[in-house]
N, C-alpha and C positions, 0 to 999 in steps of 0.2 A: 664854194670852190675858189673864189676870187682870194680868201686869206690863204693860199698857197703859194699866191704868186711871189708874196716877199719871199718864202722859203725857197723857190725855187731860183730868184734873181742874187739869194745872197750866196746858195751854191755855185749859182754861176759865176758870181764875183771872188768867190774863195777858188775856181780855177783857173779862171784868167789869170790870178795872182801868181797860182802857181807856175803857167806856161813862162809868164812875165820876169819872173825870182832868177839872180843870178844862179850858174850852174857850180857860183863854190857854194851850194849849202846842201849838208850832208845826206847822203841816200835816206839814211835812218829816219832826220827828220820829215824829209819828203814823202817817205810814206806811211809816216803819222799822218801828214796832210791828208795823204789819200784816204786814209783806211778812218780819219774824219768824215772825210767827204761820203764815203763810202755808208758811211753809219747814220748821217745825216739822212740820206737817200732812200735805206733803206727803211727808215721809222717814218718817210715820207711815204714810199709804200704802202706801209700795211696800215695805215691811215685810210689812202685812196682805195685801195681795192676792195674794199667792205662797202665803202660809196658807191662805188663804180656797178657793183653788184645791186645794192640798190635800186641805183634809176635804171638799170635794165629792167627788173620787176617791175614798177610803176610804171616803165613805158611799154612792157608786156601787157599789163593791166587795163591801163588808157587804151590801148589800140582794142584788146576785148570788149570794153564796155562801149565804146564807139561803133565797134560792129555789131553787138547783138542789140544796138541805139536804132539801127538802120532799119527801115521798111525796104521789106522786099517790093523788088519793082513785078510789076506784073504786065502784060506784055497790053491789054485796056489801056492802060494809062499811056502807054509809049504813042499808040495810036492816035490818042486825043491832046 
């Protein structure tokens, strides 16, 4: 996970830029910008959400095997 964080700080550096950008430069261009950023974004997407899908399953799994790991308590033992 940590290799997205460049991608996600140079998005953010590419709209700062833009809030930043004087307001003569052309609509047209400006949502080139966007419709970059926009594409950027969305290839960051569908990247994460196959991961994201992922560790849910393995943290599905680990908490399964963890509980059927466990000894049932039996009410003997609470007593002693």
């Amino acid at each position: 996970m940590d290799d997205y964080f460049p991608i996600v700080y140079e998005i953010e550096d590419k709209l700062n830029e833009i809030e930043s950008r004087d307001a003569k430069k052309s609509i047209a261009l400006l949502m080139n910008d966007v419709f970059d950023i926009r594409s950027d974004l969305l290839k960051l997407r569908k990247t994460i959400l196959p991961m994201r899908d992922l560790l849910y399953q393995l943290l599905i799994l680990n908490v399964y095997i963890y509980l059927r790991s466990r000894k049932p308590i039996s009410m003997t033992s609470m007593i002693t």
